[in-house]
N, C-alpha and C positions, 0 to 999 in steps of 0.2 A: 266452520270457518268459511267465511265468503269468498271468492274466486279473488275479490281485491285486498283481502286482508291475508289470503296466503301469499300475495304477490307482495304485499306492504311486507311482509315478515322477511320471503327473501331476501329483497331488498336489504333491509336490515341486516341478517345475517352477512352478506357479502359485504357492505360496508363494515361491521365487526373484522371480519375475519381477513379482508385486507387491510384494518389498522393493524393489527395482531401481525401481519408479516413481515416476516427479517429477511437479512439479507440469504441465513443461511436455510431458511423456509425457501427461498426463491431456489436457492442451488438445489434441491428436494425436486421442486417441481420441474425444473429445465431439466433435470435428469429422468423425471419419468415421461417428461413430453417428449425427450429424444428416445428412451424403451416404447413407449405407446405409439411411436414415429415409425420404428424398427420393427411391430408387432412380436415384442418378445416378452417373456415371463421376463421376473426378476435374475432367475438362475442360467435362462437360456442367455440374457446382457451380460453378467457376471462373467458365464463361457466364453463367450464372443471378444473381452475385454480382458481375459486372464487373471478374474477379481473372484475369492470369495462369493457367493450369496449372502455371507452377513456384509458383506463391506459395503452390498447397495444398497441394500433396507439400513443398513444407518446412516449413509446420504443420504437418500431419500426423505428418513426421518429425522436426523440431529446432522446436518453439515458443521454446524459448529464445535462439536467435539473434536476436527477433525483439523489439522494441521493447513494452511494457507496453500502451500505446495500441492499437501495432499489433492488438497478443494480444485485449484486450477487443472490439476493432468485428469481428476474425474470430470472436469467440461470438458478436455482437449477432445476436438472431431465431433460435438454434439452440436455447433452452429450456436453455442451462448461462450461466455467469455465474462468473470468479473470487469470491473471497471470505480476507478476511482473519480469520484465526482465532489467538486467544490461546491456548495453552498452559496447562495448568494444572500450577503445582505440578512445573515441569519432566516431565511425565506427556506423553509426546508423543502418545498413543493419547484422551486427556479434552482435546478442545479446544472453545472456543466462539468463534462468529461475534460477531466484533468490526464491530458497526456503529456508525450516528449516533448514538445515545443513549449509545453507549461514552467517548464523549468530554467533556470540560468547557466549558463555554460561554466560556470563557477559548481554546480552544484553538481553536475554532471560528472563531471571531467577535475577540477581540479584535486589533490591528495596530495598529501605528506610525503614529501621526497621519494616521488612518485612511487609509491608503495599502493594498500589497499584501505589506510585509514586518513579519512576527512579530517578538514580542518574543525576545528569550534566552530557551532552554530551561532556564538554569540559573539563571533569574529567576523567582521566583513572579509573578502578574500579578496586579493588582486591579483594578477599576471605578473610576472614579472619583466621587466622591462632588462633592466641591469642586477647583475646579482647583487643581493647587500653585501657590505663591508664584511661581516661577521663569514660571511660563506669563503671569503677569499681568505681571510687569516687563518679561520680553523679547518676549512674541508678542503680548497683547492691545492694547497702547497701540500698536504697529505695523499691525496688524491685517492680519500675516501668513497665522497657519495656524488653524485653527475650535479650538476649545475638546478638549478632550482627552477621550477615552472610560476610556481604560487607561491603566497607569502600570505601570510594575517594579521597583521601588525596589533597588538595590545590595545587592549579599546584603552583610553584615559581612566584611571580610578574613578568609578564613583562616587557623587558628592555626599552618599549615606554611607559608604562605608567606615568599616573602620582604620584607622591608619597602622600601617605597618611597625615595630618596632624601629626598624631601620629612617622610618619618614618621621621619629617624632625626633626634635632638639634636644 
């Protein structure tokens, strides 16, 4: 093999095997580029991190088996960090880092009598301004639950669905 056609082959292969990479291939390698960084074995990192020796070699090799949470605190202090990134224009090569400011203060912050469960996705939300009518008859004169933040109000039926018993004549 000729000095350009082992070079043509490289090539190839690194092309191959960066299409071949996931995200949790990539957690594998930021984790051995932070061990190769540290000049550590796998077992002396493990030591130093309070882990197992299997729990690195299977980040290393499968991050995907491995629990979301798990995956973030095995980056925490190696200088990588996941990152969620939107997509442009179905363009899978133009993407941007989707952070806090990506999102609506509605989506953030607003919940169900201020509790820890959101509203319906397939509700718009609003602030509330004045409480509704329904809040002062059933909750305020009992003086159940605090005055309300957010509200959802019912989208309109659907013109495919189907009609309710109570909506037919």
């Amino acid at each position: 093999m000729t000095p350009e056609q082992r070079a043509a082959k490289r090539a190839a292969d690194l092309d191959e095997a960066t299409a071949r990479l996931t995200v949790a291939g990539t957690v594998g390698l930021a984790l051995r580029d932070h061990r190769r960084r540290l000049g550590l074995s796998q077992r002396a990192y493990a030591a130093m991190r309070g882990w197992p020796a299997s729990r690195i070699a299977r980040l290393e090799t499968g991050a995907a088996r491995f629990a979301l949470g798990d995956v973030v605190e095995a980056l925490d202090g190696t200088g990588f960090g996941l990152a969620l990134v939107r997509h442009r224009d179905g363009d899978a090569g133009a993407a941007e880092v989707v952070g806090s400011g990506s999102w609506s203060e509605t989506e953030l912050v607003a919940r169900v009598r201020d509790g820890s469960r959101r509203f319906p996705a397939r509700h718009e939300t609003h602030a509330v301004v004045d409480p509704p009518n329904w809040w002062w008859h059933r909750e305020f004169f009992r003086g159940l639950v605090p005055e309300p933040q957010w509200y959802a109000p019912r989208p309109a039926q659907a013109p495919w669905a189907l009609p309710r018993d109570d909506d037919v004549a």
